[in-house]
One Martini backbone bead per residue (centre of mass of N, CA, C, O) as a GRO file, in nm:
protein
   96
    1UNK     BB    1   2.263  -1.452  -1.063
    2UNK     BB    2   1.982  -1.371  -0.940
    3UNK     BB    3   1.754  -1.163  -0.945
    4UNK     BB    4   1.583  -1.003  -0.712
    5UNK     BB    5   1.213  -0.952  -0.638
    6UNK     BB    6   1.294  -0.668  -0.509
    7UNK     BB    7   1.410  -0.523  -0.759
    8UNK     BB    8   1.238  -0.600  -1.013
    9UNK     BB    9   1.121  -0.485  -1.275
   10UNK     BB   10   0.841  -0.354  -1.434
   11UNK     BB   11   0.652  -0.387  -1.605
   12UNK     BB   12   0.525  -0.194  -1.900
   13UNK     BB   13   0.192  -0.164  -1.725
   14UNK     BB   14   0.329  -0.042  -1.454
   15UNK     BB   15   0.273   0.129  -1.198
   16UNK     BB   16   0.515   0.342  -1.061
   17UNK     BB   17   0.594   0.401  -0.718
   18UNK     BB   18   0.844   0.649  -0.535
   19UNK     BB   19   1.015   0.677  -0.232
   20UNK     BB   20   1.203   0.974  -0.177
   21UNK     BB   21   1.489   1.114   0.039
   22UNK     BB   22   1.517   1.504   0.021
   23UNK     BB   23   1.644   1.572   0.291
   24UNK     BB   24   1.348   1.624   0.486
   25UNK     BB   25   1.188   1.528   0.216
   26UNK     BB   26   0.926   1.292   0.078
   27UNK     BB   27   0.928   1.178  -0.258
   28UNK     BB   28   0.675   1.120  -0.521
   29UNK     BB   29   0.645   0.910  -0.815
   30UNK     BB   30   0.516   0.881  -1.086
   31UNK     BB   31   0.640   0.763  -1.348
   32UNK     BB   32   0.889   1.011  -1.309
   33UNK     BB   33   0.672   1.171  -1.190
   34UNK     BB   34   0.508   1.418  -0.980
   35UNK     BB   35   0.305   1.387  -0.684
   36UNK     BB   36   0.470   1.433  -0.372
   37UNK     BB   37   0.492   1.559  -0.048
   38UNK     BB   38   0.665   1.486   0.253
   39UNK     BB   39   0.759   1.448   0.581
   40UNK     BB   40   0.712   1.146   0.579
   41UNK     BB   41   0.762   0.784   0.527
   42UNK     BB   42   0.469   0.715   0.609
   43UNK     BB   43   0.333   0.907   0.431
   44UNK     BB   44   0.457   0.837   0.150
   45UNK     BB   45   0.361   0.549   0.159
   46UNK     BB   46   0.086   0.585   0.190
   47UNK     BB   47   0.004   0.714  -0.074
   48UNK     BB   48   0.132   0.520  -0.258
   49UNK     BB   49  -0.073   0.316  -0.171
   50UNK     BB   50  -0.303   0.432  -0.235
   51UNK     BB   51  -0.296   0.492  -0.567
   52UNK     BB   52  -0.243   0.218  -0.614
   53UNK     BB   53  -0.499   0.098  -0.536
   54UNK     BB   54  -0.649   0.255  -0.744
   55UNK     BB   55  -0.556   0.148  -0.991
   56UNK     BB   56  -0.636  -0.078  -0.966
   57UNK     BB   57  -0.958  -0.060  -0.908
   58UNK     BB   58  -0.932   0.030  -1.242
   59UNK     BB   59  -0.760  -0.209  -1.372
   60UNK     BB   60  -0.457  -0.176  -1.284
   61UNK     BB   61  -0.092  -0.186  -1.238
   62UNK     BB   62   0.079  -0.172  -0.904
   63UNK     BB   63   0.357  -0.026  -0.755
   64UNK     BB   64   0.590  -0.003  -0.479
   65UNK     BB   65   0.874   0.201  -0.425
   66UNK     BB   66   1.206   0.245  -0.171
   67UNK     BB   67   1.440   0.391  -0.175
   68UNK     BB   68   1.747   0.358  -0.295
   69UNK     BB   69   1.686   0.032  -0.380
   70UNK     BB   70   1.374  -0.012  -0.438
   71UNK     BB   71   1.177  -0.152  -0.277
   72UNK     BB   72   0.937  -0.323  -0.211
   73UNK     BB   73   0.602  -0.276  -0.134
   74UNK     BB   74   0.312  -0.364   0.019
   75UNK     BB   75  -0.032  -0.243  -0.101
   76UNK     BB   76  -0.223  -0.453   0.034
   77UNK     BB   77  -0.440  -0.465   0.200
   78UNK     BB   78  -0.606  -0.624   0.461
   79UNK     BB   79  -0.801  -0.817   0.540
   80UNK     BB   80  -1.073  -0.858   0.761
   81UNK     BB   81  -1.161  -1.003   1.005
   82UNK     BB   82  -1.396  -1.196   1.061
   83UNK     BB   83  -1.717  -1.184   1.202
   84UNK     BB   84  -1.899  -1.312   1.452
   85UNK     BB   85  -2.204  -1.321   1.526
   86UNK     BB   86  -2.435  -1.215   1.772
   87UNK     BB   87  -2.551  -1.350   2.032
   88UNK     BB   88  -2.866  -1.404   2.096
   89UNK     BB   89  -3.030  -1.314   2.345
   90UNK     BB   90  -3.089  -1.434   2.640
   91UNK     BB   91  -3.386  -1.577   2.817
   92UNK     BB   92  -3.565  -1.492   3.052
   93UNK     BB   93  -3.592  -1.645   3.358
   94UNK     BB   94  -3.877  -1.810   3.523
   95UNK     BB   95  -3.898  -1.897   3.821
   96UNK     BB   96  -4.183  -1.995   4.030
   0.00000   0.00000   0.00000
């Protein structure tokens, strides 16, 4: 049976984030090293996803993964929506 792409190791050129909960407390770590406590997975995942986003900036390769599964997590951004220019003031109509 095939490994699921959720699961599947990182090449070895890539930073891996992992966010995991201990105790009250979730910690992240750099390729297994420690980055950071947070208080909230929300927090953790945030973090982890942000700094995921810097290496990349950098033109380094990173993922982030959570939770005792090590679930892969999505850390780009999403596009902005295009916003259409705003329709130049109508001229004041001049009544006769």
């Amino acid at each position: 049976m095939p490994e699921s792409p959720l699961r599947r190791a990182a090449p070895a050129n890539t930073c891996v984030f992992r966010a995991r909960a201990t105790a009250e407390v979730w910690s992240v770590t750099r390729d297994g090293l420690f980055y950071g406590d947070y208080l909230s997975r929300a927090e953790a995942l945030g973090g982890a996803c942000a700094a995921a986003r810097d290496v990349e900036a950098l033109g380094g390769a990173a993922e982030v993964r959570a939770g005792p599964d090590d679930t892969l997590v999505p850390h780009a951004r999403r596009a902005p929506k295009p916003t259409t220019p705003a329709a130049p003031p109508r001229a004041a109509r001049r009544r006769p």
